[in-house]
C-alpha positions in Angstrom: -6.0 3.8 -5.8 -8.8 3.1 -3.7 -8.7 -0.7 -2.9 -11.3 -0.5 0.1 -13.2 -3.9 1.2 -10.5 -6.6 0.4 -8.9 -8.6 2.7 -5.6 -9.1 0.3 -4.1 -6.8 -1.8 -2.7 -8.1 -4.8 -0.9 -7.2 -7.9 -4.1 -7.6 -9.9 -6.2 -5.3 -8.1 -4.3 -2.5 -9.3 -5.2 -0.1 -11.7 -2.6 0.5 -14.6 -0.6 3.6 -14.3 -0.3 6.8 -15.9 3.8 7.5 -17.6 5.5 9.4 -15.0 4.0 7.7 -11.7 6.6 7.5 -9.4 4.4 7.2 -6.4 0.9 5.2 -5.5 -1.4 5.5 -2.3 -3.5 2.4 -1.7 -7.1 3.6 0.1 -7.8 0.9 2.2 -10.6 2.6 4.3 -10.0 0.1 7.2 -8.4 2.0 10.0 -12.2 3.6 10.6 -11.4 5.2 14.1 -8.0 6.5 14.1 -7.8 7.1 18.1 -7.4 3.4 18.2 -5.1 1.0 16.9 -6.8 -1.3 14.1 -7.3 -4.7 15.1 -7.0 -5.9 11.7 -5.9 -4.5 8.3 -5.6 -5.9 4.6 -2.5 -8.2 4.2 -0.3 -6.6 0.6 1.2 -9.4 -1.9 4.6 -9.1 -1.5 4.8 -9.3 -5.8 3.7 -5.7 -5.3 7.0 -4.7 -4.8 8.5 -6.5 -8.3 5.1 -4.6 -9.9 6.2 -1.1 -8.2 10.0 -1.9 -9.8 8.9 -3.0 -13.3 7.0 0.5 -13.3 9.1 2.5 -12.3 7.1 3.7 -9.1 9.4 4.4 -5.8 7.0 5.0 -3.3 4.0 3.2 -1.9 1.7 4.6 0.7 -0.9 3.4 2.8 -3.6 4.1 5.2 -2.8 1.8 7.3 -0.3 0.9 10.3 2.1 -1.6 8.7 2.0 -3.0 4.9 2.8 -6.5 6.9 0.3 -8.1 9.3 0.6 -7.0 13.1 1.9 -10.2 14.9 4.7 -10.9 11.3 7.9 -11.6 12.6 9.4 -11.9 9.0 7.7 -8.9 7.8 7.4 -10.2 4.3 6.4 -7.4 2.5 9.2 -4.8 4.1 11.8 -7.4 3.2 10.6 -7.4 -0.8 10.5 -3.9 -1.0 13.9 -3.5 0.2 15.1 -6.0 -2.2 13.6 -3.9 -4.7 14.3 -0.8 -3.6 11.0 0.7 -3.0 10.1 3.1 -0.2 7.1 2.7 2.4 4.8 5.5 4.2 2.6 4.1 6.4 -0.1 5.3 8.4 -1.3 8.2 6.0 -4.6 9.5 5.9 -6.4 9.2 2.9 -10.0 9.4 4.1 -10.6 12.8 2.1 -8.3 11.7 -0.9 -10.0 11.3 -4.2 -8.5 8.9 -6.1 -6.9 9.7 -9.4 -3.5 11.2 -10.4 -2.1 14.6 -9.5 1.1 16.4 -10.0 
């Protein structure tokens, strides 16, 4: 799902699933030069992880370095998903990626 240009991901932004999607990648586009660390990156609702369980989705990946800001001590959003049982890959590159739904 490409969710490029916001600053906060949210449960709202996105897109309703497919039957069968146990996995979803979240396009960010904001890790632009990737032979440097990102100064910033979109901050990801924590309620994303209850909307990954209700549907049945196991995986989230992202193209960027954490799914919790930087300087987080608490790491919100990798403490939710644990409690729900969800699984994180982080750092991918999705820059040639078309969004859409694949086998």
């Amino acid at each position: 799902m490409d969710v490029s240009g916001l600053e906060k991901i949210k449960v709202s932004d996105l897109k309703p699933l497919e039957e069968q999607v146990t996995a979803v990648l979240l396009k960010t586009a904001s890790w632009k030069d990737r032979s440097k660390f990102p100064v910033e990156w979109p901050i990801f609702d924590e309620g994303i992880a209850r909307w990954m369980a209700d549907h049945g989705v196991s995986l989230l990946g992202v193209d960027v370095p954490s799914v919790d800001p930087e300087t987080s001590k608490e790491l919100p959003m990798h403490q939710a998903m644990n409690r729900h049982h969800r699984f994180i890959l982080e750092g991918i590159v999705l820059d040639h990626v078309a969004e859409g739904f694949t086998d």
